[in-house]
Backbone as CSV, one residue per row, in Angstrom:
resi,resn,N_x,N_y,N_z,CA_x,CA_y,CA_z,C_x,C_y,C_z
1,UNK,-35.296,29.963,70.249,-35.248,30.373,68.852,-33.929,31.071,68.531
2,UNK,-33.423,31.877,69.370,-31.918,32.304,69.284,-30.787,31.321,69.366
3,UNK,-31.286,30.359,69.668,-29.826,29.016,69.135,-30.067,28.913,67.860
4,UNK,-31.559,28.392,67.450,-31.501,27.803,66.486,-31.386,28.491,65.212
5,UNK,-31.586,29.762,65.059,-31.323,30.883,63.973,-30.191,30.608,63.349
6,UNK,-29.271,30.613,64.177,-27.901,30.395,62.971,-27.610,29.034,62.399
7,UNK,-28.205,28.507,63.142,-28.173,26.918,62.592,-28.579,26.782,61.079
8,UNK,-29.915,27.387,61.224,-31.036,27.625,60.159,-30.082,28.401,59.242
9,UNK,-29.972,29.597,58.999,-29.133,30.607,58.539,-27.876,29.642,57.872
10,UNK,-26.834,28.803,58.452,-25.961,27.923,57.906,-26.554,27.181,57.254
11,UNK,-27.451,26.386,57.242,-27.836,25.094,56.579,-28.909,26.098,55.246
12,UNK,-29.184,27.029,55.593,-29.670,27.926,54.103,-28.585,27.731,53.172
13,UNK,-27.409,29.050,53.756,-26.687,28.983,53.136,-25.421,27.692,51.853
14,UNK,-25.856,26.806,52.655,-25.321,25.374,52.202,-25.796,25.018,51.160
15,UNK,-27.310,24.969,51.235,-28.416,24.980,49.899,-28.243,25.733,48.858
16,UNK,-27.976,27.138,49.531,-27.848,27.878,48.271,-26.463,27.551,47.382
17,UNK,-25.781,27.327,47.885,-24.392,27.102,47.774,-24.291,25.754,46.495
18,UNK,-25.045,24.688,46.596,-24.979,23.724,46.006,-25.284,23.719,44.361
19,UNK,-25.961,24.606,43.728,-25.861,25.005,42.789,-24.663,25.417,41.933
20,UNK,-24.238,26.205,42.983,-22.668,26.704,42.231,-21.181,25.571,42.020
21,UNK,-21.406,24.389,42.919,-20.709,23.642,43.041,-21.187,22.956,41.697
22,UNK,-22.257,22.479,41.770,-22.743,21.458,40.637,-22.525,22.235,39.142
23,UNK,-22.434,23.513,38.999,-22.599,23.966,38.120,-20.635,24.112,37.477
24,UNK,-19.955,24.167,38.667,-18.710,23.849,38.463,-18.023,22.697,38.162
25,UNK,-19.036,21.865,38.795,-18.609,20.059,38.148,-18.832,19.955,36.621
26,UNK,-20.144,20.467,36.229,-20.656,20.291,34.639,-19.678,20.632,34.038
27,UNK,-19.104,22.024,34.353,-18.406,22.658,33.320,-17.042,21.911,33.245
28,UNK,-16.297,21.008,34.366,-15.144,20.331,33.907,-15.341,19.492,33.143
29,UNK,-16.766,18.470,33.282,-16.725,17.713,32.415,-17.174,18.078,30.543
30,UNK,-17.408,19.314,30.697,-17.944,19.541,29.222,-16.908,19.243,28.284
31,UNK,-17.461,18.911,27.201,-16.693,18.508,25.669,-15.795,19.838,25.257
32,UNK,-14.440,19.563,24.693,-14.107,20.725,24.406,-13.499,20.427,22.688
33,UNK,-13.013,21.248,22.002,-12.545,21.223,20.737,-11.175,20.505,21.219
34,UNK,-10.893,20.103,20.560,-9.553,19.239,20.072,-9.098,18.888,18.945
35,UNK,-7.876,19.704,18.250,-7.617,19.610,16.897,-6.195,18.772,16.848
36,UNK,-6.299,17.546,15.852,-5.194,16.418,15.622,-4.523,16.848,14.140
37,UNK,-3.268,17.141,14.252,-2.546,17.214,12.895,-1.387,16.736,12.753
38,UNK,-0.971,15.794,11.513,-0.051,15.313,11.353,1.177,15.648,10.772
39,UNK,2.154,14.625,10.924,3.637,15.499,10.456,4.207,14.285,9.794
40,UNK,5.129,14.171,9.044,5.980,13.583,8.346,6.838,12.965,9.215
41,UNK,7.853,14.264,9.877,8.962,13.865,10.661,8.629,15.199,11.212
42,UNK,9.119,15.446,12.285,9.192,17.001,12.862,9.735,17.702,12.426
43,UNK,9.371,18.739,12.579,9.548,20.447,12.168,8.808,20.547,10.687
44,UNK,8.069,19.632,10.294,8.361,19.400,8.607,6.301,20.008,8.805
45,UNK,6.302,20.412,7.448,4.779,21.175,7.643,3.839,19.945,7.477
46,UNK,2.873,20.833,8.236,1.136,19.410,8.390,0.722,18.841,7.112
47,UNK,0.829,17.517,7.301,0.449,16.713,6.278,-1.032,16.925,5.799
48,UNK,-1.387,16.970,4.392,-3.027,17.212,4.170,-3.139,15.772,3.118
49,UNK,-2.886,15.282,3.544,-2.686,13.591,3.083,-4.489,13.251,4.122
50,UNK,-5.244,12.155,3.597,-5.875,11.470,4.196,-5.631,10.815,5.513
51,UNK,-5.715,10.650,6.381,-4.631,9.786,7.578,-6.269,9.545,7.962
52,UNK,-5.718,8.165,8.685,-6.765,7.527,9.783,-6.847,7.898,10.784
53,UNK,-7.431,8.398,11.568,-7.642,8.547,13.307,-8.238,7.729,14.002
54,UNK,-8.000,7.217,15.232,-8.899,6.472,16.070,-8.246,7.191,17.186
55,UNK,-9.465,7.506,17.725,-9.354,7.941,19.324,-9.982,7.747,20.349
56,UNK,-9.437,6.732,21.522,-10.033,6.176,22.470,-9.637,6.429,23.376
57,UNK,-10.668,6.578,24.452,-10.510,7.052,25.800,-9.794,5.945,26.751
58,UNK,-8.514,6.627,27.216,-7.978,5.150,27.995,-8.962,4.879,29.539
59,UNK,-10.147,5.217,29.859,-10.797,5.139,30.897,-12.298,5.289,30.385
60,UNK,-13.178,4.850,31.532,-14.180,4.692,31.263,-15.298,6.490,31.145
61,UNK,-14.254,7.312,31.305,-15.076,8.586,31.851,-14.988,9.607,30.928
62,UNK,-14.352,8.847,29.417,-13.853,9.720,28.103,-14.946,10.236,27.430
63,UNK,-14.973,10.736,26.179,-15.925,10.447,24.864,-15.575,9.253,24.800
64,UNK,-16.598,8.900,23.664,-16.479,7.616,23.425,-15.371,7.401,21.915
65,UNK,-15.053,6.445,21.868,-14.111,6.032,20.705,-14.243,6.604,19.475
66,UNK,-13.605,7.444,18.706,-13.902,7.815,17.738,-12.818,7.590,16.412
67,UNK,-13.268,7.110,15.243,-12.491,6.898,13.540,-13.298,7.869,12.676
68,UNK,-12.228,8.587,12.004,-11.953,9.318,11.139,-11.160,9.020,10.063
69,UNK,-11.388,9.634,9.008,-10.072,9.943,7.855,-10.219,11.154,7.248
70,UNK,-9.217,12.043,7.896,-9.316,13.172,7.232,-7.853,14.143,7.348
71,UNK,-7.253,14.782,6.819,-5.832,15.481,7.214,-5.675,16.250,8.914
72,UNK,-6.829,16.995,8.843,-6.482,17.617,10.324,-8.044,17.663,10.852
73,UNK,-8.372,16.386,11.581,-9.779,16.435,12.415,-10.000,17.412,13.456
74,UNK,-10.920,18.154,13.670,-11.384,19.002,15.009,-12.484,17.530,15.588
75,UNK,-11.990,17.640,16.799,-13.594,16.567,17.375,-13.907,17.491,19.179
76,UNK,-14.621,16.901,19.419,-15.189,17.458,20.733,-14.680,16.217,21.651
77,UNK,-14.059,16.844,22.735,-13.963,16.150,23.272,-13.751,15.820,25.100
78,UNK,-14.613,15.255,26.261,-14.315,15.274,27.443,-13.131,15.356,27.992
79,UNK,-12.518,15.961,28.820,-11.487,16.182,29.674,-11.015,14.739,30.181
80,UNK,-9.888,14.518,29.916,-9.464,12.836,30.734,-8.186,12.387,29.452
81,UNK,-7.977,11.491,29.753,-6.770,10.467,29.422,-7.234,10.100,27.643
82,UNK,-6.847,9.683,26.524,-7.134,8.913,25.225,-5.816,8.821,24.538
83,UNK,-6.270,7.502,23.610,-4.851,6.816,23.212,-5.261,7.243,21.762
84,UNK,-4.566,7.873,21.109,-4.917,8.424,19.478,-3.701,7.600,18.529
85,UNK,-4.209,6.584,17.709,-3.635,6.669,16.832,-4.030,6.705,15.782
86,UNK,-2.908,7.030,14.631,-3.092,7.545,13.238,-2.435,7.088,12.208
87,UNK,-2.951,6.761,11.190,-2.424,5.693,10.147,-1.856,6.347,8.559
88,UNK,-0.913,6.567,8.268,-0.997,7.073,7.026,0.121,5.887,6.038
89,UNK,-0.740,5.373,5.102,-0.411,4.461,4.201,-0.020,2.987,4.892
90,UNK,1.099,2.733,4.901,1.622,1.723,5.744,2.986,2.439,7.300
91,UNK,2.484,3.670,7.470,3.503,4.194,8.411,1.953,4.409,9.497
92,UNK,2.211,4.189,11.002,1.386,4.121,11.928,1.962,5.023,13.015
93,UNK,1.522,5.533,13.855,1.985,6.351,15.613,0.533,6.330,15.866
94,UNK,1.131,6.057,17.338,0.489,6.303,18.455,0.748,6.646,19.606
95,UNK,0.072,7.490,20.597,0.322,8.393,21.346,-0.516,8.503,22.099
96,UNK,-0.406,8.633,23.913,-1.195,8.756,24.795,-1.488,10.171,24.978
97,UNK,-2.277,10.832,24.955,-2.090,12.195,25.319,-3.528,12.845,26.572
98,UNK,-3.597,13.559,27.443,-4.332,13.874,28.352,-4.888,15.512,27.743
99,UNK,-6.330,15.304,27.937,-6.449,16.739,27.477,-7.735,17.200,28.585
100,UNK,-7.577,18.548,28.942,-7.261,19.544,30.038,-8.453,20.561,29.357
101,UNK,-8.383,21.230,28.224,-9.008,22.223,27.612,-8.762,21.882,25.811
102,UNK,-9.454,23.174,25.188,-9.472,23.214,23.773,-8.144,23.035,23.663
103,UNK,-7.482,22.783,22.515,-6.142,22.857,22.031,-5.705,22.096,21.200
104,UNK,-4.901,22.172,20.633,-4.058,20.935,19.468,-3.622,19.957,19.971
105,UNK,-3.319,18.869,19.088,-2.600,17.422,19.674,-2.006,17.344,18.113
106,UNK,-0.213,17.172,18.424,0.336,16.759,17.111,0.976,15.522,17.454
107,UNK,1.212,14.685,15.958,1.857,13.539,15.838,2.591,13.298,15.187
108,UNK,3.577,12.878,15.236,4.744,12.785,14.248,4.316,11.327,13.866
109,UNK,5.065,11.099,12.398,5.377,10.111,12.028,6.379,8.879,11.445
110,UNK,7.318,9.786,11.225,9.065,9.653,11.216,8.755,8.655,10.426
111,UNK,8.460,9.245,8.983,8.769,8.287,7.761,8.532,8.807,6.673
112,UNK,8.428,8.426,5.694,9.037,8.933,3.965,8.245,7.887,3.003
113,UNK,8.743,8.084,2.229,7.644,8.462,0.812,8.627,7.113,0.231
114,UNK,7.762,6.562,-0.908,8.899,5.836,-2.302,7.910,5.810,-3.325
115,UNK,8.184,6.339,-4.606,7.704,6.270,-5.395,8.452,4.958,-6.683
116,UNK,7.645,4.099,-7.134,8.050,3.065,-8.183,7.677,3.277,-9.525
117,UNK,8.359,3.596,-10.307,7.994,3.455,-11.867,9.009,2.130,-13.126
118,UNK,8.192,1.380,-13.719,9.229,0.510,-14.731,9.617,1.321,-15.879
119,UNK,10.877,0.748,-16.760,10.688,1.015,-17.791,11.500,-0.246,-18.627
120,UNK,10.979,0.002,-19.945,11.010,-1.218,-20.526,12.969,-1.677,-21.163
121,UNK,13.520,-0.178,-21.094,15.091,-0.598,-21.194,15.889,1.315,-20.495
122,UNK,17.053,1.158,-20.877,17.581,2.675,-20.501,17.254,3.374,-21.364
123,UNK,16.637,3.948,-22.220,16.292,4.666,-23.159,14.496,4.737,-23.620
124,UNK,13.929,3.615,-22.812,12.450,3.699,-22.979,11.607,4.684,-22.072
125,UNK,10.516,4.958,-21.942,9.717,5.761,-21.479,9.214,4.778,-20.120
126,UNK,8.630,5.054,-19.807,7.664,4.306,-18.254,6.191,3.823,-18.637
127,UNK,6.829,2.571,-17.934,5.137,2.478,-19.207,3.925,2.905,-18.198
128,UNK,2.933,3.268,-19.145,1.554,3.933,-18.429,0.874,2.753,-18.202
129,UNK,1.005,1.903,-18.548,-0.600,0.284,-18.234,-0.007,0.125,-16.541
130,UNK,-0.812,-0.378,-16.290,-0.657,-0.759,-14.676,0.539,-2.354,-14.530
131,UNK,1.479,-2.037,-13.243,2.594,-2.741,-13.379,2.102,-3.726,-12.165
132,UNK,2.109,-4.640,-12.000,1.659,-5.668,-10.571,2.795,-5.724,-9.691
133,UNK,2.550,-4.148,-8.675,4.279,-4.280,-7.506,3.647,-5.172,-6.380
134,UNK,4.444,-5.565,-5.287,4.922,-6.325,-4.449,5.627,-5.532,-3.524
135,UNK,5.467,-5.541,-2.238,6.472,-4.842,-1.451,6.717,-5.545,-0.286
136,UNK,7.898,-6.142,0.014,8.201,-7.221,0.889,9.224,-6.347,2.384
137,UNK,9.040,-6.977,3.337,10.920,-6.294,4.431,11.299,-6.625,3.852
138,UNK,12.736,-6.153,3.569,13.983,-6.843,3.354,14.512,-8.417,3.967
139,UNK,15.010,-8.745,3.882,15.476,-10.223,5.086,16.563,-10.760,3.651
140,UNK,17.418,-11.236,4.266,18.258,-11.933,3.962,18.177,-13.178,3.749
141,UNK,18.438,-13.428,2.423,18.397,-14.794,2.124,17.023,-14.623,1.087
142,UNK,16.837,-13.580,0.732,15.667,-13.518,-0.251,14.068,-13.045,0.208
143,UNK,13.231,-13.394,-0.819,11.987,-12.858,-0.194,11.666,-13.620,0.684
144,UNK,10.772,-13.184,1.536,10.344,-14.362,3.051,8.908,-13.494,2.543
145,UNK,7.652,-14.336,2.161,6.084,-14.068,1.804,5.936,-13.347,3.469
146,UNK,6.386,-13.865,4.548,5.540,-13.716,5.513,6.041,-11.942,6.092
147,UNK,6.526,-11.175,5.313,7.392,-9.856,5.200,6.222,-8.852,4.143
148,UNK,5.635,-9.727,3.631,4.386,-8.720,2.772,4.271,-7.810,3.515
149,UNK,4.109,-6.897,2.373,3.629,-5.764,3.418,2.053,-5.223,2.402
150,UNK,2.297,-5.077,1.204,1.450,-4.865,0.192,1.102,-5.468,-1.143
151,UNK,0.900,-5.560,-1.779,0.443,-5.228,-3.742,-0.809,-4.758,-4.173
152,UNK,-0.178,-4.532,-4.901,-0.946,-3.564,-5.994,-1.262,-3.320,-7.805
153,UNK,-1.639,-3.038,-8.364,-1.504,-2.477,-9.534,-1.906,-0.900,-10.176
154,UNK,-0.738,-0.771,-10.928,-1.038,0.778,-10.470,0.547,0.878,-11.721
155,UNK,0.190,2.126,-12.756,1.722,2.606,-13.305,2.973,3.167,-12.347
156,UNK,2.338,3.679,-11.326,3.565,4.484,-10.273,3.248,4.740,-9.245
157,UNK,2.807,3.602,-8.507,2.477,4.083,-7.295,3.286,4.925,-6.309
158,UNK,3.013,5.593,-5.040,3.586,6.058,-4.705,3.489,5.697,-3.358
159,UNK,3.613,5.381,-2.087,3.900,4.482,-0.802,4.434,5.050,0.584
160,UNK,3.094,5.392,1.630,4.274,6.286,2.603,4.701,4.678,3.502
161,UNK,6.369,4.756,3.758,6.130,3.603,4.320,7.266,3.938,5.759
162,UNK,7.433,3.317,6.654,8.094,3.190,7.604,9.624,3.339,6.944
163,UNK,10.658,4.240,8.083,11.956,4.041,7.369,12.951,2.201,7.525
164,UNK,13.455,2.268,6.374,14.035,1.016,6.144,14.205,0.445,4.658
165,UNK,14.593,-1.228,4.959,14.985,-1.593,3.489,14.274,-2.410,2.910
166,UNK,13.761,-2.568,1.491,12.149,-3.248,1.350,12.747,-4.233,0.134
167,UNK,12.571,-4.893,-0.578,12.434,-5.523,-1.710,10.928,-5.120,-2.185
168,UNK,11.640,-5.160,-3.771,10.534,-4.178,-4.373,10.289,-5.369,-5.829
169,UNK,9.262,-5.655,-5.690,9.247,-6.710,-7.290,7.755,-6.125,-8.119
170,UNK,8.000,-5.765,-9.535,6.986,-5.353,-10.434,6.810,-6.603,-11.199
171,UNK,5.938,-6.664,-11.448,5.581,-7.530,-13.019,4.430,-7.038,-13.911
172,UNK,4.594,-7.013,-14.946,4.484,-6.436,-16.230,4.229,-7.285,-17.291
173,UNK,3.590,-8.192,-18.057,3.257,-8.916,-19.062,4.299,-10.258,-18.687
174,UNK,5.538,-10.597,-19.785,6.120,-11.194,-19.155,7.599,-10.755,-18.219
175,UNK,7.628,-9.814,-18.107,8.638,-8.835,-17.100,8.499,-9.107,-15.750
176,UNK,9.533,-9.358,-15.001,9.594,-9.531,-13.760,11.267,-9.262,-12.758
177,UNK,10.609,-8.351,-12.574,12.303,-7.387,-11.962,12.165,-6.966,-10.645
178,UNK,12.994,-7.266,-9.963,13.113,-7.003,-8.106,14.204,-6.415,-7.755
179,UNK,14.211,-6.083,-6.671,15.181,-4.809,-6.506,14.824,-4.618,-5.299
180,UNK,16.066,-4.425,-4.175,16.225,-3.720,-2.705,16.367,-2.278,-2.586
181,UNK,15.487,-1.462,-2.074,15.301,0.457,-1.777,15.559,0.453,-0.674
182,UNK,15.812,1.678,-0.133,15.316,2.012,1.134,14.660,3.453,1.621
183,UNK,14.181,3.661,2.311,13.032,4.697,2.699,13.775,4.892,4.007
184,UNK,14.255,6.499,3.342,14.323,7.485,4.950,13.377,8.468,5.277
185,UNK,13.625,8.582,6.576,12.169,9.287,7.112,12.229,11.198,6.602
186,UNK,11.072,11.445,6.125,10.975,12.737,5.670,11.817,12.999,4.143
187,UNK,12.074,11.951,3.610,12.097,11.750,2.319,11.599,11.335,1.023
188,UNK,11.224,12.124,0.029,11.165,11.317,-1.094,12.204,10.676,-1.949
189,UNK,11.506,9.041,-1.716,12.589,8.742,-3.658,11.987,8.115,-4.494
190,UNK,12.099,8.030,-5.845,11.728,8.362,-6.955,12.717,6.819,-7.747
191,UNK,12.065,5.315,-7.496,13.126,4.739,-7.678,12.440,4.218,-9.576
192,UNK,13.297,3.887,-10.229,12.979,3.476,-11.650,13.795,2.228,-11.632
193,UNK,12.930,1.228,-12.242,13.183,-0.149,-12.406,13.251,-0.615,-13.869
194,UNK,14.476,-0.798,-14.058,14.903,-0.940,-15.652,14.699,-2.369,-16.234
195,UNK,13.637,-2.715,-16.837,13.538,-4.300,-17.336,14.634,-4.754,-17.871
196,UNK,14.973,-4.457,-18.987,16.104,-4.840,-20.066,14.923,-5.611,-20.686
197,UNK,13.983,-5.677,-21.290,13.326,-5.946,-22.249,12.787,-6.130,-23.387
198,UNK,12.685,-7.421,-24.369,12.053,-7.006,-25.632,10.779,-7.487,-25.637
199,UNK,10.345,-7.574,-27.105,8.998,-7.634,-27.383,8.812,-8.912,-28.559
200,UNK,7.808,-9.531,-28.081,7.690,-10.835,-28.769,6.692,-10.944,-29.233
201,UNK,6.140,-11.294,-30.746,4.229,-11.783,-31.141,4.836,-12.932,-31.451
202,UNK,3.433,-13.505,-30.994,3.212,-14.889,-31.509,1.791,-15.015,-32.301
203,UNK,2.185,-15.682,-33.220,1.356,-16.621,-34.063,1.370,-17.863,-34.008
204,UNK,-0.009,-18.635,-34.035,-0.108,-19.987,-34.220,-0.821,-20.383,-35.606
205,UNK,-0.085,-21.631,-36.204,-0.833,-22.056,-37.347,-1.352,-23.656,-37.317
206,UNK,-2.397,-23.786,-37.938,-3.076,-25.268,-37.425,-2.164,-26.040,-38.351
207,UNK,-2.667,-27.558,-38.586,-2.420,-28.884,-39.149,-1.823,-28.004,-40.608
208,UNK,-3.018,-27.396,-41.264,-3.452,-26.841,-42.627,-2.360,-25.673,-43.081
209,UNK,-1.563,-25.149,-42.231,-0.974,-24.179,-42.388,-1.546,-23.012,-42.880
210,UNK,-2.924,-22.952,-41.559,-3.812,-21.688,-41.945,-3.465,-20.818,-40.258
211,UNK,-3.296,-19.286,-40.564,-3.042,-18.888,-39.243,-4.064,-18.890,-38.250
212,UNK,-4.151,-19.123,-37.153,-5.407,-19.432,-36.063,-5.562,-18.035,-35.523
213,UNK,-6.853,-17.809,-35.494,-7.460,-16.109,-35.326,-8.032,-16.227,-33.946
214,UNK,-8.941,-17.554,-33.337,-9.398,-17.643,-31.870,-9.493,-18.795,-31.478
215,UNK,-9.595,-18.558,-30.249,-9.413,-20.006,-29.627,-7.883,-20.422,-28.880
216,UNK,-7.248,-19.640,-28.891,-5.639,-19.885,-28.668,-5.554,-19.646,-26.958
217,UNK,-4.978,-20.555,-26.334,-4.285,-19.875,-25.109,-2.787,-20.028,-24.954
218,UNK,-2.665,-19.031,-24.707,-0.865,-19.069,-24.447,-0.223,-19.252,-22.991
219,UNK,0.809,-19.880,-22.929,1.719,-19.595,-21.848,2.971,-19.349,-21.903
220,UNK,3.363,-18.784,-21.287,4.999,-18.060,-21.644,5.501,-19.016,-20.296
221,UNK,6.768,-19.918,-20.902,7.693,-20.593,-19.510,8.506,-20.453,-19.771
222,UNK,9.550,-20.547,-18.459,10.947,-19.997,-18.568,11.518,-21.623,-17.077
223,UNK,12.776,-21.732,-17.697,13.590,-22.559,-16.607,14.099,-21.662,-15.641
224,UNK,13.512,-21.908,-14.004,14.072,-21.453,-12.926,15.040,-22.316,-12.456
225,UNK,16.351,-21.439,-11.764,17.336,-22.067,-10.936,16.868,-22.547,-9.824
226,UNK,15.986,-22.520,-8.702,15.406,-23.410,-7.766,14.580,-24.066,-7.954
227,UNK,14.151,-24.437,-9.370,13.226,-25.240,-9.865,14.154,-26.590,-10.174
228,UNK,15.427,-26.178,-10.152,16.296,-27.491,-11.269,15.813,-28.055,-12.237
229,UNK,15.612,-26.879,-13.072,15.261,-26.520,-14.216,13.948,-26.882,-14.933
230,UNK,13.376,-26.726,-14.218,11.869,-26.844,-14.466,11.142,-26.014,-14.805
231,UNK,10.638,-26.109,-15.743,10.058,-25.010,-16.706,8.497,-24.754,-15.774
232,UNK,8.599,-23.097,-15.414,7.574,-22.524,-14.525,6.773,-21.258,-15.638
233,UNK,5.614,-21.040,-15.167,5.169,-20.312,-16.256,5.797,-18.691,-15.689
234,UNK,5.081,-18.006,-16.777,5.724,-16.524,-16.465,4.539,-15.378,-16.606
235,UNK,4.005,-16.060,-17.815,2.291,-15.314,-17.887,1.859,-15.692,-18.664
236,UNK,0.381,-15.526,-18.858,-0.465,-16.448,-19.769,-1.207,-15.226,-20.667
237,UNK,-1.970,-15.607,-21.958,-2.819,-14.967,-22.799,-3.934,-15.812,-23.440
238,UNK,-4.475,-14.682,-23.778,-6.002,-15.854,-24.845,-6.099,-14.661,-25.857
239,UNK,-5.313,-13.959,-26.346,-6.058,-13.443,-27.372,-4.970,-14.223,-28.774
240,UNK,-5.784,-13.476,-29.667,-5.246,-14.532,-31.154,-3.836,-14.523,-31.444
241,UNK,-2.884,-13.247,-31.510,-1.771,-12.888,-31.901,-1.037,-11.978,-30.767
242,UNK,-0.744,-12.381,-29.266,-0.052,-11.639,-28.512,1.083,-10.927,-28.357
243,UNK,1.431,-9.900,-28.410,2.617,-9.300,-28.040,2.921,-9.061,-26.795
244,UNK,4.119,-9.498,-26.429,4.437,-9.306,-25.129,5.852,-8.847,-24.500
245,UNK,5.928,-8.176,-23.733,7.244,-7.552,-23.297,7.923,-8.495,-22.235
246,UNK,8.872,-9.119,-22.444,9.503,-10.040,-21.808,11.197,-9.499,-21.147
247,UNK,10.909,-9.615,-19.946,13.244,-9.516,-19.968,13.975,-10.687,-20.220
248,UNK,14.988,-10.127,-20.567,16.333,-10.708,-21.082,16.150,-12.386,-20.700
249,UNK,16.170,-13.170,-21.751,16.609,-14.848,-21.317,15.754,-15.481,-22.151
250,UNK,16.095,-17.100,-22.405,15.190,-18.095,-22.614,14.058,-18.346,-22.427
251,UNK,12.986,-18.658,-23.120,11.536,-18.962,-22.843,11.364,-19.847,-23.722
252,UNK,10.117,-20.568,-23.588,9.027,-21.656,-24.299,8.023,-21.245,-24.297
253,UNK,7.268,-21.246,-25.121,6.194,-20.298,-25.276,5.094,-22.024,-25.885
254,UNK,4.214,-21.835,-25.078,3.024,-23.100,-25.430,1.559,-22.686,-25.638
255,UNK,0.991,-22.886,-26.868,-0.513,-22.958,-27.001,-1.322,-23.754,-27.079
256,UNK,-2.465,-23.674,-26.823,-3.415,-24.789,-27.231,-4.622,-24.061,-27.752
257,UNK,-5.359,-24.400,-28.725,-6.373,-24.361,-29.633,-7.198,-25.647,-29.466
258,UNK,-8.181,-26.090,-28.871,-8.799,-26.882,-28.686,-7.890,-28.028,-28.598
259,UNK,-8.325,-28.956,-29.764,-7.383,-30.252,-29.575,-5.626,-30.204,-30.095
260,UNK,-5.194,-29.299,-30.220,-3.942,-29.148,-31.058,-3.291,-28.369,-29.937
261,UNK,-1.880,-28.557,-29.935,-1.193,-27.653,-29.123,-0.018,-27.656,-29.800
262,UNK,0.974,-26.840,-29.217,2.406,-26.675,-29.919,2.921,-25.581,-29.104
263,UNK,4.287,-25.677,-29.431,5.398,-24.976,-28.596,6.487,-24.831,-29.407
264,UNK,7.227,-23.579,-28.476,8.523,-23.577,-29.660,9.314,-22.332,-28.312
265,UNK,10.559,-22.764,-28.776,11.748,-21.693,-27.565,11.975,-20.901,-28.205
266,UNK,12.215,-19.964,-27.571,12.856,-18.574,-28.039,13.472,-17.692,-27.069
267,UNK,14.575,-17.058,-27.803,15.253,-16.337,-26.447,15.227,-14.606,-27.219
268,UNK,14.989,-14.128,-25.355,14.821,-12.207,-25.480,15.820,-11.438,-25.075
269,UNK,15.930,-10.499,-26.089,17.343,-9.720,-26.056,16.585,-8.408,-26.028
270,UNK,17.084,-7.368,-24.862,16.472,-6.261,-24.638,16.392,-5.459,-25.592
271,UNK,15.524,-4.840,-25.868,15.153,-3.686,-27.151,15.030,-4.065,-28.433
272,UNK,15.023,-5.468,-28.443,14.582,-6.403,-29.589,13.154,-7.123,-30.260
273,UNK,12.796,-6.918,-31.233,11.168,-7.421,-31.547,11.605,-8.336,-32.066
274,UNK,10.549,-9.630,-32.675,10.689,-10.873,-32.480,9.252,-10.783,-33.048
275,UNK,9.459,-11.822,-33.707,7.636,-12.654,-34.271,8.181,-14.331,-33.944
276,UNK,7.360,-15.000,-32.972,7.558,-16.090,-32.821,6.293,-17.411,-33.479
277,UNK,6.326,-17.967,-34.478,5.436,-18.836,-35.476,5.261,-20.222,-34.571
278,UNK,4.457,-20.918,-34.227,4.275,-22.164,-33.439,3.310,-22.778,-34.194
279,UNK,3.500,-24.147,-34.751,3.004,-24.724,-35.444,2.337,-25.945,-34.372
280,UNK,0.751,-25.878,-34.454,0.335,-26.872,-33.839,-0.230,-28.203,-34.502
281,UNK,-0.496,-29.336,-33.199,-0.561,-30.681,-33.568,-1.713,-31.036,-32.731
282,UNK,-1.795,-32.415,-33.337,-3.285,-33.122,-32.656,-2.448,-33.744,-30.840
283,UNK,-2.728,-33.156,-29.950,-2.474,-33.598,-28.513,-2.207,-34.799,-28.796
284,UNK,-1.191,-35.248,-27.590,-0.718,-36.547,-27.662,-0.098,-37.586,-28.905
C-alpha cells in the first residue's frame, strides 16, 4: 500500500487538475466584441455613411459569416483569422485581419466623393426634376458600355467612387451632355454640367386646321455623325402640347395622331423659346 499511495495521490491530482485546463480552453475560444469603422482615406475622421460589411472567417473554427449595413458595427466575435470586407457606394476594401481579444478593426478606403448637377445654360438654375446620369471608366476612344459602372435618376446625385477618370453623361428631356471628371481620394467635387439649351412646344393641327388636344405621340430626332446621318431619336412624348428642353442643334420633331402624322425641322439655340406648329396628314 506504500507504493501505491503516491501513485493514487498523482493520478487524483491529474483529475482535479482537468477542470482548470478545460475551463482555460473555453475561455480562448469565447466570442469577444469587435468594433469595424471606416475611413475615407487615412487620418480623415470615421465615416457615418451606411457601408456594407461582410465578415468571414478565413477557417473553419471562426464565427460564422456575417453582413451588415451600418457606419460602425460592434459584432461578437471567436478568436482566429476573418476576411472583412466593406462596401461604400461603388468604392470597396478588403482586409485580412486576425483577432486575439476585444478591440477595433479599421479600414481605409482611399477614395472620394463626386457630386453631379445640370443646368439648363450659364446663367440658369439646376434643374430640380430628376436628370438620367450614366457613369462609365474613362477609356479612350469614347464610351466602351462594358465600363458601366452605374445609372440613375436623381437631380444631384452624389457618388462615393474609386479614385480616377469617369465619363459622366446626363439626359434630361431632350438634353444630352457628357463630360470626363475625375475623383481624388478624400475629396469632394461638385461638378456642374452646362446644357446650352432651349425650349421648344409643339403643337399639332389635323387635316381641318383644328389644334389636336389627345392622342398625339411625339418624337424628337436629330442626325448623328456615326449614324451617316441618320436620323436617331432623342426622346419621345404623348402628352397634347409638349415643351421640351433641348441642346444646341438641328432636330425633326414627328407625330402621329392615329391615322395622320407629320413632321417638321427645327433648330435650338440656347436660352431660346420656340413654338414649333406640325401640320398633320393621312399616313402614306
Amino acid at each position: 500500500m506504500r507504493i501505491l499511495r503516491p501513485f493514487i495521490l498523482l493520478l487524483s491530482f491529474g483529475f482535479l487538475s482537468l477542470p482548470a485546463f478545460n475551463s482555460a480552453a473555453l475561455a480562448d475560444d469565447a466570442p469577444v466584441k469587435v468594433k469595424f469603422v471606416g475611413y475615407i482615406v487615412q487620418g480623415a475622421k470615421p465615416l457615418n455613411d451606411d457601408i456594407k460589411w461582410s465578415i468571414a472567417p478565413v477557417s473553419k473554427d471562426g464565427t460564422a459569416a456575417q453582413e451588415m449595413t451600418k457606419a460602425s458595427p460592434e459584432v461578437q466575435l471567436v478568436p482566429g483569422k476573418y476576411r472583412v470586407t466593406a462596401t461604400l457606394g461603388f468604392a470597396t476594401v478588403t482586409r485580412d485581419i486576425t483577432v486575439s481579444g476585444a478591440g477595433k478593426q479599421d479600414l481605409v478606403f482611399d477614395a472620394g466623393w463626386a457630386r453631379f448637377q445640370m443646368i439648363p445654360g450659364q446663367k440658369a438654375k439646376p434643374l430640380q426634376d430628376n436628370v438620367h446620369w450614366t457613369i462609365y471608366r474613362y477609356t479612350k476612344g469614347g464610351v466602351d458600355e462594358k465600363q458601366k459602372i452605374t445609372e440613375l435618376d436623381a437631380p444631384s446625385p452624389q457618388l462615393t467612387l474609386p479614385p480616377g477618370w469617369y465619363t459622366v453623361r446626363g439626359q434630361y428631356q431632350g438634353i444630352i451632355v457628357e463630360a470626363v471628371e475625375e475623383v481624388k481620394a478624400g475629396t469632394l467635387y461638385k461638378y456642374t454640367m452646362v446644357a446650352y439649351a432651349g425650349k421648344a412646344t409643339f403643337t399639332a393641327v389635323d387635316t381641318k386646321g383644328k389644334t389636336v388636344k389627345k392622342g398625339a405621340v411625339w418624337t424628337i430626332e436629330r442626325a448623328a455623325k456615326n449614324t451617316g446621318g441618320k436620323r436617331v431619336p432623342v426622346t419621345t412624348d404623348s402628352t397634347a402640347s409638349p415643351s421640351l428642353l433641348m441642346g444646341e442643334g438641328k432636330y425633326v420633331v414627328v407625330v402621329k395622331v392615329g391615322d395622320l402624322i407629320g413632321e417638321a425641322p427645327f433648330d435650338v439655340k440656347a436660352t431660346r423659346d420656340q413654338t414649333v406648329t406640325v401640320k398633320l396628314k393621312p399616313q402614306g
